[in-house]
C-alpha beads as a LAMMPS data file, in Angstrom:
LAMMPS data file: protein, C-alpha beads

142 atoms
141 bonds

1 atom types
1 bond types

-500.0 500.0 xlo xhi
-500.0 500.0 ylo yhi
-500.0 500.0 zlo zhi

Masses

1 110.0

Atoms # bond

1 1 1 16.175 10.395 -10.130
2 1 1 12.571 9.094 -9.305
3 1 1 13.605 5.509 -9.815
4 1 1 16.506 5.958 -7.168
5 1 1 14.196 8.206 -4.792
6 1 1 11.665 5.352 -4.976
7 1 1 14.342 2.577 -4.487
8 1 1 15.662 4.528 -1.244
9 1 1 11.699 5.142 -0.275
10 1 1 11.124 1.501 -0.648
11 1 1 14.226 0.201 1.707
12 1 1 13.046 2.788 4.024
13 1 1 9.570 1.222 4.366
14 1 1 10.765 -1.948 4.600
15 1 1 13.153 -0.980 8.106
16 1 1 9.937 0.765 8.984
17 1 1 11.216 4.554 8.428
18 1 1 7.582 5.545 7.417
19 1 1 8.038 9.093 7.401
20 1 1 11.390 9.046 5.688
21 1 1 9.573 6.507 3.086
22 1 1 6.771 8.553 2.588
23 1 1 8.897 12.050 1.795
24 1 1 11.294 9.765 -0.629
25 1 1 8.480 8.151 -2.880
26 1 1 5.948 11.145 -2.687
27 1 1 8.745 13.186 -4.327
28 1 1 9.828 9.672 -7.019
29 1 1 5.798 10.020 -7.894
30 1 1 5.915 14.043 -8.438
31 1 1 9.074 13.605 -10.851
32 1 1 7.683 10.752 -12.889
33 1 1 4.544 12.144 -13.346
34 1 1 6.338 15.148 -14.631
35 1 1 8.781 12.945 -16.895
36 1 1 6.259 10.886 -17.971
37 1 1 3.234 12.160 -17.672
38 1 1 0.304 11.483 -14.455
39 1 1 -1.517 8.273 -16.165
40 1 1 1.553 6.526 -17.155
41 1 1 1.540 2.973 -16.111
42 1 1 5.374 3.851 -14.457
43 1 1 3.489 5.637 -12.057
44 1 1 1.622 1.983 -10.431
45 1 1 4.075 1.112 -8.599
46 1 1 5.367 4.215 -6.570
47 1 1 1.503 4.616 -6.217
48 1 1 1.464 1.010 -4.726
49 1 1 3.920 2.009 -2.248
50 1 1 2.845 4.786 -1.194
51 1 1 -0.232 3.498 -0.330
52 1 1 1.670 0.774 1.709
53 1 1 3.306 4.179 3.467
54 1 1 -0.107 5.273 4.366
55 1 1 -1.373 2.393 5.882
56 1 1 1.488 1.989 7.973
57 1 1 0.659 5.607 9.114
58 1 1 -2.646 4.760 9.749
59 1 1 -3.672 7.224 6.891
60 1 1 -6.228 5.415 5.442
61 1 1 -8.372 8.153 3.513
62 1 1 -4.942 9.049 1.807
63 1 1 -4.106 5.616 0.962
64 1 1 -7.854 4.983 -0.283
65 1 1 -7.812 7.918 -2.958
66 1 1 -3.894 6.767 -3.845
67 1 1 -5.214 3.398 -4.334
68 1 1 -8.217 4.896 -6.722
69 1 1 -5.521 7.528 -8.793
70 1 1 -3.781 4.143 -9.457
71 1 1 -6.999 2.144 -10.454
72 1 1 -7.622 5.229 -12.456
73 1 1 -4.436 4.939 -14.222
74 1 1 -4.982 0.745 -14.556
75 1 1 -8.259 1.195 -16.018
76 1 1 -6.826 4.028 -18.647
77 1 1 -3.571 1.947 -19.282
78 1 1 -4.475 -2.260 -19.094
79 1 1 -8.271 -1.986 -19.759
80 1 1 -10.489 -5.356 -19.533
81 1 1 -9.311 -8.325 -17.239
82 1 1 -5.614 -7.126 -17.466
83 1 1 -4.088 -8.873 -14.078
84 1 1 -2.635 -5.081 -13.333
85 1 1 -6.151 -3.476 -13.432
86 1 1 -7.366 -6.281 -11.471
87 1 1 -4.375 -5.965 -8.665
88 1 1 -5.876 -2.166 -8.801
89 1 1 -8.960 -3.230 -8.070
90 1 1 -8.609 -5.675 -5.476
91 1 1 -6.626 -2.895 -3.654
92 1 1 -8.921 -0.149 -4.251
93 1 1 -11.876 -2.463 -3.066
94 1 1 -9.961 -3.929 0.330
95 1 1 -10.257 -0.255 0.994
96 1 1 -13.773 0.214 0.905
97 1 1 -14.287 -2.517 2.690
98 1 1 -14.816 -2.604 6.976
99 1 1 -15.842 -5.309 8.937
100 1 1 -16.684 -3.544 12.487
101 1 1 -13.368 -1.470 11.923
102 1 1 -11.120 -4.216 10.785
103 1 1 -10.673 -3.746 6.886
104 1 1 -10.092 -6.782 4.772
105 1 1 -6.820 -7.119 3.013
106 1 1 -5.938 -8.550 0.298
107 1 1 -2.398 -9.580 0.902
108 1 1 -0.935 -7.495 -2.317
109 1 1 2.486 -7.251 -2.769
110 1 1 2.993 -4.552 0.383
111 1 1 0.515 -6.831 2.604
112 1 1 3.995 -7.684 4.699
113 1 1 4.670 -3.903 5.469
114 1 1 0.782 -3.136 6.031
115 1 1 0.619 -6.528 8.156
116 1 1 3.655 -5.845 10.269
117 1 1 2.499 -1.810 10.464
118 1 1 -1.438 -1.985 10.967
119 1 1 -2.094 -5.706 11.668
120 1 1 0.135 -5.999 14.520
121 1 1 -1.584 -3.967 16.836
122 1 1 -4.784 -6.057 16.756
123 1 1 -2.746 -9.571 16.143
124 1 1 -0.817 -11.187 13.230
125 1 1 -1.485 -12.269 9.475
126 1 1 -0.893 -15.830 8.655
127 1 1 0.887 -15.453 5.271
128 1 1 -0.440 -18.565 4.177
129 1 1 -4.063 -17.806 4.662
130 1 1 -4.129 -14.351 5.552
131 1 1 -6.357 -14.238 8.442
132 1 1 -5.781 -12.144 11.098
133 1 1 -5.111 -14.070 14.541
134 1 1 -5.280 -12.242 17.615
135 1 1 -2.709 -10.769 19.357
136 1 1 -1.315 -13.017 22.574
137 1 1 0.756 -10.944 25.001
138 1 1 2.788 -12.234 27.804
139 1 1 1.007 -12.907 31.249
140 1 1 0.163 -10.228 33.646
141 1 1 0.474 -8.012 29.780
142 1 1 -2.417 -6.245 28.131

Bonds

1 1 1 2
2 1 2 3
3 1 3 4
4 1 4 5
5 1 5 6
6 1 6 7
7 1 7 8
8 1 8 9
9 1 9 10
10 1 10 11
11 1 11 12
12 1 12 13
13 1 13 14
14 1 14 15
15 1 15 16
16 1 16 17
17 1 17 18
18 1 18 19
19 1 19 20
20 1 20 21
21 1 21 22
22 1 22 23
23 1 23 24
24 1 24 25
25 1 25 26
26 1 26 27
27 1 27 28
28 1 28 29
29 1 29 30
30 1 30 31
31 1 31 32
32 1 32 33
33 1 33 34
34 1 34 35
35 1 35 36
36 1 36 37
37 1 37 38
38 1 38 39
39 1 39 40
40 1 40 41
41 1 41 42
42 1 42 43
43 1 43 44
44 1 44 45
45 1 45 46
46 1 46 47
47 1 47 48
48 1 48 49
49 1 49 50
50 1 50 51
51 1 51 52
52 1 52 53
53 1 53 54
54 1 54 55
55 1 55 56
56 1 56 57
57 1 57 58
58 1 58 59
59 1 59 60
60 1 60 61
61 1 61 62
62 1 62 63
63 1 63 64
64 1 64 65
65 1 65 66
66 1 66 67
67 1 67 68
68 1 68 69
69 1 69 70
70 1 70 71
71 1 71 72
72 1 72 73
73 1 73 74
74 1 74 75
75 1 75 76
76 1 76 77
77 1 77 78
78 1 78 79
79 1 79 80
80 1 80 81
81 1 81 82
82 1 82 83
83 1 83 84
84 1 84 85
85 1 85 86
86 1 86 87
87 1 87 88
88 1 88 89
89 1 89 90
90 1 90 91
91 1 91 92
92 1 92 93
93 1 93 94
94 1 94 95
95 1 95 96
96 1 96 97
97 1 97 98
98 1 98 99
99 1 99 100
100 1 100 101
101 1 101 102
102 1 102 103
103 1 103 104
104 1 104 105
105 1 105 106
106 1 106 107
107 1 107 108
108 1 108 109
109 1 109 110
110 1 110 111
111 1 111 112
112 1 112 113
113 1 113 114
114 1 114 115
115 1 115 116
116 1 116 117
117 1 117 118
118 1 118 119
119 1 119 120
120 1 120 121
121 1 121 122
122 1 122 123
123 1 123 124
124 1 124 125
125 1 125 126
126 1 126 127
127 1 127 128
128 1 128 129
129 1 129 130
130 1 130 131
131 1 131 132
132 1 132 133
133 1 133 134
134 1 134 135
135 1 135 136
136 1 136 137
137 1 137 138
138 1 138 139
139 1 139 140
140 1 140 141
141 1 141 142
């Protein structure tokens, strides 16, 4: 059931159902926690996702101490330079981070749902170099 809650959470965040998406996956991360226990490596991604959720809702000391229960769970499960404790960490740190209120992100695997979501309201990420260009609105707009 968590695996098919998370599946539906995760086509829900991609048609921008945040809410819905955030009810779906919270509830895929209670159940596999209880089936397999709250530092199991199954838990990363629904944890990855649900940060995505967050940011999209503008939630971002919820999606900061998601991001550091999954580094927590990285650093217990792929110690050393394991490239899934280091995604953790890049993650956890782009959260720390703010540049006079614009955070730096590090275009993870949810950076297109956190662009489109948070980004867009200050301008655009350029998926090739992931800087942030500023918005342009129509004339006589903004």
């Amino acid at each position: 059931l968590p695996i098919a809650q998370y599946n539906i959470g995760a086509a829900l965040l991609h048609e921008r159902r945040w809410r819905e998406a955030q009810a779906l996956i919270a509830e895929a991360l209670a159940g596999a926690g209880r089936l397999q226990g709250e530092r199991s490596a199954a838990l990363l991604p629904m944890l990855d996702l649900l940060v995505a959720v967050h940011d999209a809702l503008g939630e971002d000391a919820r999606a900061l101490a998601l991001a550091e229960r999954g580094l927590a769970v990285a650093e217990a499960e792929f110690p050393g330079t394991h490239p899934r404790h280091a995604d953790m960490l890049v993650e956890t740190g782009a959260r720390r981070v703010d540049c006079s209120g614009m955070r730096i992100d590090p275009m993870s695997r949810a950076a297109s749902v956190r662009a489109v979501s948070r980004d867009s309201r200050r301008g655009r990420v350029n998926s090739t170099t992931g800087r942030l260009t500023p918005p342009r609105f129509p004339r006589g707009a903004g």
